[in-house]
LOVEX-566728 format. One record per residue (C-alpha): residue number from 0; z, x, y. Coordinates in nm, 3 decimals. Layout:
PT, NUM, Z, X, Y;
...
***
This chain:
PT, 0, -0.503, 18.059, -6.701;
PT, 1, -0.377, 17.743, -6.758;
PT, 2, -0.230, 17.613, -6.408;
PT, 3, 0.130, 17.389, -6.399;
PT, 4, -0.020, 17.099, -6.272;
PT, 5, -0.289, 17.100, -6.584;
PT, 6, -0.002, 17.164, -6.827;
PT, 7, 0.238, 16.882, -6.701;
PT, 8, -0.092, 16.639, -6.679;
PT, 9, -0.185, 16.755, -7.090;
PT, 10, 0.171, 16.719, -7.155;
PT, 11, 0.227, 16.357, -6.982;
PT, 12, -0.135, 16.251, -7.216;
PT, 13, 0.061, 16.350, -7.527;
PT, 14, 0.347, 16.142, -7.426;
PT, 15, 0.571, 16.403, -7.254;
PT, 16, 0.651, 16.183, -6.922;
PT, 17, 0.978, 16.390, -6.873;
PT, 18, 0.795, 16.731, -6.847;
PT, 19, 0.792, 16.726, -6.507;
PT, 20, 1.195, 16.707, -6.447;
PT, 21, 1.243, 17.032, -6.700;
PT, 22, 1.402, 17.376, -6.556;
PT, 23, 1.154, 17.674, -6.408;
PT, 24, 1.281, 17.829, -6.750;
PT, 25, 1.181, 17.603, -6.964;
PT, 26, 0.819, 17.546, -6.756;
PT, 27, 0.793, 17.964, -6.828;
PT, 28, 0.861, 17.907, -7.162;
PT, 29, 0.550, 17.649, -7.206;
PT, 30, 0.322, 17.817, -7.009;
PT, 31, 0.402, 18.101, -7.267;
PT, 32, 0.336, 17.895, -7.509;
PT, 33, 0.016, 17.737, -7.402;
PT, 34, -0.067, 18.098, -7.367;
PT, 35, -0.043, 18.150, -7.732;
PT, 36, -0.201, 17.880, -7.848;
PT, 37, -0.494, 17.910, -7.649;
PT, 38, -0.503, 18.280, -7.741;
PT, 39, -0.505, 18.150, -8.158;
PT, 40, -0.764, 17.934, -8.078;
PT, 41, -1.024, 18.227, -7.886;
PT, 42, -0.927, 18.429, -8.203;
PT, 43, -1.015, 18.160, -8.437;
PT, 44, -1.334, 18.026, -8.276;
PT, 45, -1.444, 18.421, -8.229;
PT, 46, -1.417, 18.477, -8.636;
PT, 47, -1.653, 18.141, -8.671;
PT, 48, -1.874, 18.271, -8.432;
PT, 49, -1.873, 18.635, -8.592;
PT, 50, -1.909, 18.470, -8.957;
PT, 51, -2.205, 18.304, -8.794;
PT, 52, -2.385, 18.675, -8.662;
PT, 53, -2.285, 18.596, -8.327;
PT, 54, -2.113, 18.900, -8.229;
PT, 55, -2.164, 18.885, -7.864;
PT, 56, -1.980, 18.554, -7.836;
PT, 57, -1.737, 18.708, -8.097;
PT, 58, -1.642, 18.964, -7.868;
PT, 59, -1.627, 18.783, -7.567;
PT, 60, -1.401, 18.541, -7.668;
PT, 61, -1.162, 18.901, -7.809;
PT, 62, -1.217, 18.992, -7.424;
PT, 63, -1.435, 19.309, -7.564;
PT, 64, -1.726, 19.217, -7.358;
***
């Protein structure tokens, strides 16, 4: 998981200085949706790995192995 120092730190590269001043709500809310995002992007590199015959990796990246 995705700590809340590692997501202020990503967010202060992209340009987000301020990220660090927002609510515990609105922290909850990104860490959500870092969640997601890094869940869409297991699920898309485990279909290029399973398109590829490499359904071990396929299925550990699903969390199935």
């Amino acid at each position: 998981m995705t700590t809340q120092d590692e997501i202020i730190e990503m967010a202060r590269q992209a340009g987000m200085d301020y990220i660090q001043y927002i609510s515990e709500d609105s922290m909850r809310k990104v860490q959500a949706f870092v969640k997601l995002v890094a869940a869409k992007e297991r699920e898309r590199l485990a279909d290029i790995a399973q398109k590829n015959g490499n359904d071990i990796l396929a299925m550990q990246l699903r969390g199935e192995a």
